[in-house]
N, CA and C of each residue as an Amber inpcrd file, in Angstrom:
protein
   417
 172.4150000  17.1660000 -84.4160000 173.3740000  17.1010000 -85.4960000
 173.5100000  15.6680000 -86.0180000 173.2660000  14.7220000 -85.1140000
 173.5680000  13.3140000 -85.5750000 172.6820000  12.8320000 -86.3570000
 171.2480000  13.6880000 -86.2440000 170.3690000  12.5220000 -86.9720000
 170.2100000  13.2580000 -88.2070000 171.1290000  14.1630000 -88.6720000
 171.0860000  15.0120000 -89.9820000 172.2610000  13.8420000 -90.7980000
 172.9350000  13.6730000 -89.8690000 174.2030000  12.7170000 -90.3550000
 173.6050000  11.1810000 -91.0030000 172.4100000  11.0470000 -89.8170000
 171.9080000   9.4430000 -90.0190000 171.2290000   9.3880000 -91.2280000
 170.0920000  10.4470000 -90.6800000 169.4510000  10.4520000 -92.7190000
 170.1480000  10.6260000 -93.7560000 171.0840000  11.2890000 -93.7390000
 172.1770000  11.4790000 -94.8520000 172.5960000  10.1580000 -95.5740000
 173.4380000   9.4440000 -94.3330000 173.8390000   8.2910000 -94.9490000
 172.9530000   7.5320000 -94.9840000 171.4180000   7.1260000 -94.6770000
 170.8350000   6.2380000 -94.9210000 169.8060000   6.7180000 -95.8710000
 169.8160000   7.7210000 -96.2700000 169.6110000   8.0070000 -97.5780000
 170.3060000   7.9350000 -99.0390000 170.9270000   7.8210000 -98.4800000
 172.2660000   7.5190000 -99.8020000 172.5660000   6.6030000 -99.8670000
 172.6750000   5.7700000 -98.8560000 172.4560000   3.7940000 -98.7740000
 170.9280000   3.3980000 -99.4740000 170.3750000   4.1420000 -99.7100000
 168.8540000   3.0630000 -99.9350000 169.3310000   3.9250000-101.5240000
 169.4940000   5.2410000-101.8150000 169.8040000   5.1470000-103.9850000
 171.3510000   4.2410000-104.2410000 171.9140000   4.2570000-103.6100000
 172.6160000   3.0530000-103.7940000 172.4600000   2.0120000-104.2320000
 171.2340000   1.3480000-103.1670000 171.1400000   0.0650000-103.4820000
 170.0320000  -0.0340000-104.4810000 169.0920000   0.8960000-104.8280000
 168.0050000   0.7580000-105.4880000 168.3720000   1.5470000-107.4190000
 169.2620000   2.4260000-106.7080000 169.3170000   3.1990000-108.2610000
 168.7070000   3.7490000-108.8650000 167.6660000   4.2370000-107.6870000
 166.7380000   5.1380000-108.3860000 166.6170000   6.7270000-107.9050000
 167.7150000   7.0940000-107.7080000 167.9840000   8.3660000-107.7580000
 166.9450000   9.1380000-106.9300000 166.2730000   8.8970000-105.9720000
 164.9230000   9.0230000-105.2740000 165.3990000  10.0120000-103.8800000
 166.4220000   9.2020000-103.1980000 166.6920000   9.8750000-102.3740000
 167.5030000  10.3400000-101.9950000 168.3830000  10.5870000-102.9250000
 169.6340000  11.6680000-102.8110000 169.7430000  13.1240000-102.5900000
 168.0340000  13.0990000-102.7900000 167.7330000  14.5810000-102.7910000
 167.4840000  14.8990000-101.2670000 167.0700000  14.0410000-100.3490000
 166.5360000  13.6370000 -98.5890000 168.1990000  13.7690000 -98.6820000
 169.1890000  13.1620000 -98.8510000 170.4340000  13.1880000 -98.5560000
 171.1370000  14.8410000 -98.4720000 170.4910000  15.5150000 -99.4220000
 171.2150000  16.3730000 -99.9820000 170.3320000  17.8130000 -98.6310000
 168.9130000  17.6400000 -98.7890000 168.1830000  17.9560000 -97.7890000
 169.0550000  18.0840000 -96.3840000 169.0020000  16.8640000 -95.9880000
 169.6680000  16.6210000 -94.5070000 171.3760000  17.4230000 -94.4330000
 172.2890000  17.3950000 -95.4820000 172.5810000  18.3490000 -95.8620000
 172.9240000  19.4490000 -95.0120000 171.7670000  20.3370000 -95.8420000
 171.3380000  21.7440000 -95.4810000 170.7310000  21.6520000 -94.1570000
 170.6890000  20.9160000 -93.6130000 169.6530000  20.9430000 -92.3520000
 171.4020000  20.8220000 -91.1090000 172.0270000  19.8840000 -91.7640000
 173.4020000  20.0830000 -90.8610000 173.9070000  21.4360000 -90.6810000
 173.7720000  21.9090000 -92.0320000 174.6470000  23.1700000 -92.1100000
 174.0970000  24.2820000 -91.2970000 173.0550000  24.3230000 -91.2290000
 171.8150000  25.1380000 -89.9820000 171.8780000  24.3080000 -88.9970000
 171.9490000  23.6410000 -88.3420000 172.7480000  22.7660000 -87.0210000
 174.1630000  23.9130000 -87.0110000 174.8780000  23.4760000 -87.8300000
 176.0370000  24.0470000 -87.4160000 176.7470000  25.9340000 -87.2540000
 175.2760000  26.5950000 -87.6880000 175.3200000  27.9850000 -87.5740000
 174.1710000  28.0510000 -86.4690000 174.0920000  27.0280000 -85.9180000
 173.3340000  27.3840000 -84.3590000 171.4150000  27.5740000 -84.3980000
 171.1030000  26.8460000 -85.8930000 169.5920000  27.4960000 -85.6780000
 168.7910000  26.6160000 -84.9770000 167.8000000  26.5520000 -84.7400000
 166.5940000  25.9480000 -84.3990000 166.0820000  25.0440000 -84.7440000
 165.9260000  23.7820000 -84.1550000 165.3880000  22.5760000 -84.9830000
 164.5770000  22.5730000 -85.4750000 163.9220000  23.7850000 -85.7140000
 162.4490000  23.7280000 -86.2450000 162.8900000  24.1970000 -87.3970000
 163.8930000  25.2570000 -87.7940000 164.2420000  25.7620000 -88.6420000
 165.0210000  24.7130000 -90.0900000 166.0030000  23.6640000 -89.3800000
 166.7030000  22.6850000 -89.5130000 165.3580000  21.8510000 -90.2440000
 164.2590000  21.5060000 -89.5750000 163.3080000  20.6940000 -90.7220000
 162.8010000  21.4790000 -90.9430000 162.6630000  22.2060000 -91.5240000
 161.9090000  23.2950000 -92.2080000 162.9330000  23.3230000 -93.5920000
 164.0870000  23.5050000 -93.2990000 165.3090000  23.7990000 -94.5750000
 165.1160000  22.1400000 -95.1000000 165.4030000  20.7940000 -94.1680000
 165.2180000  20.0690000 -94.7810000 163.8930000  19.4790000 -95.7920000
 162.6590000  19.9510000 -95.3500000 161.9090000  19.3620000 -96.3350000
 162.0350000  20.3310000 -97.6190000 162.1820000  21.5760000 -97.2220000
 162.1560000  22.5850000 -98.2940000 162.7470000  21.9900000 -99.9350000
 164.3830000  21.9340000 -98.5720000 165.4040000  21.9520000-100.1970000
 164.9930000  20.2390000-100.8110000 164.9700000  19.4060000 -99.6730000
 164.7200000  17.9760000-100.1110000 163.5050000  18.2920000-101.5230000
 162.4210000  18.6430000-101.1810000 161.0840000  18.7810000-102.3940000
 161.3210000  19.4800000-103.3440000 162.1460000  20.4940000-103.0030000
 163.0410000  21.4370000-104.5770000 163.6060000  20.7920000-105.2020000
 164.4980000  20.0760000-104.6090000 164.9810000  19.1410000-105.5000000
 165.0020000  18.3620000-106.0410000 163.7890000  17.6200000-105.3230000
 163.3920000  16.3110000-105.7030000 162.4020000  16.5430000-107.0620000
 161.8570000  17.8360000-106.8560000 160.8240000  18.3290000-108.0520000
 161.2040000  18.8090000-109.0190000 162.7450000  19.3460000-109.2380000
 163.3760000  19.8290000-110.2820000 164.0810000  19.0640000-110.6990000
 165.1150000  18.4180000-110.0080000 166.1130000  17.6450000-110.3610000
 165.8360000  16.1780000-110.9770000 164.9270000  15.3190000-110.1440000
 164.9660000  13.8000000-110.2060000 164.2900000  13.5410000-111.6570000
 163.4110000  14.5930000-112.4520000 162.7600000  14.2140000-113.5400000
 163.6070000  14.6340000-114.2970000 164.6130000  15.5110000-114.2690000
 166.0110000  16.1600000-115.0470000 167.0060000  14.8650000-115.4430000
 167.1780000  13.9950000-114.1640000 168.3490000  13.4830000-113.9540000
 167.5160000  11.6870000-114.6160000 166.5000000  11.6150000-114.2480000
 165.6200000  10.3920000-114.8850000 165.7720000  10.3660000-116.4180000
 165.2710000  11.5160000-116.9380000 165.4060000  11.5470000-118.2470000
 166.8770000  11.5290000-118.8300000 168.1310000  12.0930000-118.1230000
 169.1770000  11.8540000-118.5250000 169.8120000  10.3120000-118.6310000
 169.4690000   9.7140000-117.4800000 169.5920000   8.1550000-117.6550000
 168.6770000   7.5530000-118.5890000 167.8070000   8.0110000-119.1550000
 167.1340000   7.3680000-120.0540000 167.3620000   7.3700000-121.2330000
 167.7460000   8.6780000-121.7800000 168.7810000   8.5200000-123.0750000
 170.2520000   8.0440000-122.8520000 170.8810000   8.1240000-122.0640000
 171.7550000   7.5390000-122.1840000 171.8620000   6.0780000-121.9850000
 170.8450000   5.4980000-121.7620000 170.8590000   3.8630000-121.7210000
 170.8960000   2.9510000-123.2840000 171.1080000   2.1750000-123.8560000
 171.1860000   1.8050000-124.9030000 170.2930000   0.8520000-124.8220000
 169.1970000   0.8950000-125.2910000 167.7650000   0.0110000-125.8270000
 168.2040000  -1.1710000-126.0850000 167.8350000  -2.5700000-125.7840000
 167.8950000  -3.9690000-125.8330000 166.8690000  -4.5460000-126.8760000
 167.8660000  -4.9640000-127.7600000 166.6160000  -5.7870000-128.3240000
 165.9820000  -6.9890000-128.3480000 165.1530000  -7.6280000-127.9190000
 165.3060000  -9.0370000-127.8060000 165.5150000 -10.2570000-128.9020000
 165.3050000 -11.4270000-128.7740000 166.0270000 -12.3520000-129.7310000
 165.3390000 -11.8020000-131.3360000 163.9730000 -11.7720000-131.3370000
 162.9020000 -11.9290000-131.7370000 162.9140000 -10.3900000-132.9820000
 163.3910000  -9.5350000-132.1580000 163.8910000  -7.9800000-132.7230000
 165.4170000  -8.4580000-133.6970000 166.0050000  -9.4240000-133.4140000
 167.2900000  -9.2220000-134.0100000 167.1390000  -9.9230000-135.7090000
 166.2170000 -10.4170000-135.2940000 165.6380000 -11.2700000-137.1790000
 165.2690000 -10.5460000-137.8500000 164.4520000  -9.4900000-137.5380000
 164.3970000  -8.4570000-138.4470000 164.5390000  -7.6870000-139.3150000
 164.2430000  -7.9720000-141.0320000 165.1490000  -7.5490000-141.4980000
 166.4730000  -8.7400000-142.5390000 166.6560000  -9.8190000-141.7240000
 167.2690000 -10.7090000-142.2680000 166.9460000 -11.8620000-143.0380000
 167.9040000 -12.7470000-144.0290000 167.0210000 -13.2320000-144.8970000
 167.0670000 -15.0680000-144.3530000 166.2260000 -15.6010000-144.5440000
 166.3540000 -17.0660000-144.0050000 165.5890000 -17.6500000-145.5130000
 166.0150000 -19.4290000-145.4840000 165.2900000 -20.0030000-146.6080000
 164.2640000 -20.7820000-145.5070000 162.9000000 -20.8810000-146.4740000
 161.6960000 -21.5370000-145.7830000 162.1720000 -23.2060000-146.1810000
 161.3290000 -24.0130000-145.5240000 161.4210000 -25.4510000-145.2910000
 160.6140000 -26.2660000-145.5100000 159.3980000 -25.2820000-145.3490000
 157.9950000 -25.5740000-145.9480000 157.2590000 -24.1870000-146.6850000
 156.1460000 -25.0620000-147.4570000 155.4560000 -23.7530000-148.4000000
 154.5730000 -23.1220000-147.6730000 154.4720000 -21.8390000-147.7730000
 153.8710000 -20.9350000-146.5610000 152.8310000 -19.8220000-147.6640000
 151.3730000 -20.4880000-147.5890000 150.9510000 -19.4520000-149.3730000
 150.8210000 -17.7570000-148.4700000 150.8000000 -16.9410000-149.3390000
 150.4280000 -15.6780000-149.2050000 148.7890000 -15.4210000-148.4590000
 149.6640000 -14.4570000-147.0870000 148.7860000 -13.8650000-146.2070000
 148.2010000 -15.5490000-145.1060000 148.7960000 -16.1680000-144.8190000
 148.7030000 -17.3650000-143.8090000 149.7980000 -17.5140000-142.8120000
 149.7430000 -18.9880000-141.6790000 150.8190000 -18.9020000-141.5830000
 151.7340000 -20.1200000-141.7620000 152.6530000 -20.4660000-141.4770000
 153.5940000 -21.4800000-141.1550000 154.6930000 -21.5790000-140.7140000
 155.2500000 -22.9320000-140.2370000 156.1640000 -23.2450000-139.4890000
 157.8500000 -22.5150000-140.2690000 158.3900000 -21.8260000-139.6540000
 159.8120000 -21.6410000-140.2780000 160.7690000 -21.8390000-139.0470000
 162.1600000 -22.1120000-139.6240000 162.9840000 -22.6750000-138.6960000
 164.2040000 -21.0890000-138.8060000 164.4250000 -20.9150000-137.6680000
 165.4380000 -19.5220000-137.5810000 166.5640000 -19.8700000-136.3960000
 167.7310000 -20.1160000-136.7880000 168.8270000 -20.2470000-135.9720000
 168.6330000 -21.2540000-135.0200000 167.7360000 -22.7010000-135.4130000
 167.5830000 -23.9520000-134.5360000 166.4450000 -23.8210000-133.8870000
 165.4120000 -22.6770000-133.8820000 164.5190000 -22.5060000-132.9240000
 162.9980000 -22.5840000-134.2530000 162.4630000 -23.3120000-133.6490000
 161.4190000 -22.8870000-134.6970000 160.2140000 -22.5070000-134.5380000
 159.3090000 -20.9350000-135.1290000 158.2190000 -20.0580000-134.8820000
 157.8020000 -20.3810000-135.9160000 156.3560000 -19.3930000-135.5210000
 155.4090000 -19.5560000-136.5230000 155.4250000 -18.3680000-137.4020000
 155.5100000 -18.0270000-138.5280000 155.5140000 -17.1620000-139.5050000
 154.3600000 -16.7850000-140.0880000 153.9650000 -15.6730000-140.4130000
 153.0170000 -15.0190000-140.9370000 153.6160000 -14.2790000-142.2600000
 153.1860000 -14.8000000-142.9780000 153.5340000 -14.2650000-144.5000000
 152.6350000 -13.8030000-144.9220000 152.6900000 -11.9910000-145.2900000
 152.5620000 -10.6290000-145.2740000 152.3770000 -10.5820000-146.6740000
 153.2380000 -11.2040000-147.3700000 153.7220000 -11.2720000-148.9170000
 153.3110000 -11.9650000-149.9760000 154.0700000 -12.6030000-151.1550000
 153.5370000 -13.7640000-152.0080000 153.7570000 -14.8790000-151.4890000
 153.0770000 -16.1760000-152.1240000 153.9940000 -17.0950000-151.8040000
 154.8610000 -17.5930000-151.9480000 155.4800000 -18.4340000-150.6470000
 156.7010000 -18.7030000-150.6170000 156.7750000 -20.5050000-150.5640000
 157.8260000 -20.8360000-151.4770000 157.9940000 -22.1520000-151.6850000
 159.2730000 -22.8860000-150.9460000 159.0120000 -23.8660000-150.5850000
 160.1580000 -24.4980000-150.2650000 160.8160000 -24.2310000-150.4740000
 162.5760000 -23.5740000-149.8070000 163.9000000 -23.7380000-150.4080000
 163.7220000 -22.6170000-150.7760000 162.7220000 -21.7480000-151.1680000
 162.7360000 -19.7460000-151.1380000 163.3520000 -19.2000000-149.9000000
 164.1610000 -18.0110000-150.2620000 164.1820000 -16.8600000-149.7040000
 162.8160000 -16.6330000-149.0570000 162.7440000 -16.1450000-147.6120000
 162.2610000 -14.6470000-147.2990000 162.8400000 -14.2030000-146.4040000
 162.0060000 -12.6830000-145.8600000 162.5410000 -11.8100000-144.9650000
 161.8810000 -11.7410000-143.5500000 161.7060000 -11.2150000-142.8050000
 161.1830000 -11.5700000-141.5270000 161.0760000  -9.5010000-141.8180000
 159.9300000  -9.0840000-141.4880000 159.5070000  -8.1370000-141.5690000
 159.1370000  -6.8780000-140.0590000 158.7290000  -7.9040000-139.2800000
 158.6830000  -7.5030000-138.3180000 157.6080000  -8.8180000-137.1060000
 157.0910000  -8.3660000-136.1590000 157.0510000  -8.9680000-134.9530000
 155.2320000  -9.5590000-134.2670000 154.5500000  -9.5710000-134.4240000
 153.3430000  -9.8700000-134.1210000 152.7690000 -10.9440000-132.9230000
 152.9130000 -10.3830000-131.6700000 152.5940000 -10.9900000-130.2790000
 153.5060000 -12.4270000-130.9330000 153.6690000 -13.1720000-130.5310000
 154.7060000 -14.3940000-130.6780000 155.0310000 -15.0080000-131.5980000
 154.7130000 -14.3900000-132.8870000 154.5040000 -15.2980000-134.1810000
 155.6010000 -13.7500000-134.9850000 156.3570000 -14.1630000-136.2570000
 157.3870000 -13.1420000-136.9600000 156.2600000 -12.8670000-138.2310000
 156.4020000 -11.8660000-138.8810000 156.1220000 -10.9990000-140.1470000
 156.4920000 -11.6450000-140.6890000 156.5350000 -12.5630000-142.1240000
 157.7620000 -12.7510000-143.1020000 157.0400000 -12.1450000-144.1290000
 158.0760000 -11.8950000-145.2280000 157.5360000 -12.3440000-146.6990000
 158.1410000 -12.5840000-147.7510000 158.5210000 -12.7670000-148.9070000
 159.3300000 -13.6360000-150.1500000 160.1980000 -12.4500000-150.0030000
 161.2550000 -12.6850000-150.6880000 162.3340000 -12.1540000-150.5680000
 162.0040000 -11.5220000-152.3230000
């Protein structure tokens, strides 16, 4: 009976600490394996119920319950995602389809202008994202 107890809680100590919902189902397993301990069956019977229900569940549930945390998480965007879309003035002339230096909130990348050209002291837009360098183009 005790070591239905031990896996229990040290199954539920390790999704605890990890958060990955992995072994709650061994928890839930051990479980059912108490509860057959406690109507007198057979230890053979006892792991037999435990791997059973543990793999049922683990095979139905954990890809159920994965995907539920996954929509419910709210997507991060990074710095780089948040320019997107917004308008900045250039600092230098950047001609159409090249790139150059633009300055965005004190930090300054390299821009790829998508668009016409853009002159000093122009508007543009930042379009989107290209391995470390931003989209722009004239506003």
């Amino acid at each position: 009976m005790i070591i239905w107890i031990i896996i229990g809680v040290i199954a539920l100590a390790i999704d605890i600490f990890t958060s990955a919902f992995l072994f709650c189902w061994f928890a839930a397993g051990a479980l059912a394996a108490l509860i057959c301990n406690l109507l007198g069956m057979s230890l053979g019977v006892q792991v037999l119920v435990f791997f059973i229900v543990s793999a049922v569940l683990a095979i139905i549930c954990y890809p159920i319950v994965k995907r539920k945390i996954k929509e419910s998480t709210i997507p991060f965007k990074t710095m780089e995602e948040n320019y997107i879309g917004k308008t900045y003035f250039a600092e230098e002339e950047i001609n159409k389809n090249s790139e150059g230096r633009i300055k965005i909130s004190g930090t300054y990348w390299t821009g790829i202008n998508t668009g016409g050209k853009i002159n000093k002291g122009e508007e543009f837009i930042v379009t989107g994202i290209k391995g470390s360098k931003l989209e722009i183009k004239k506003k």
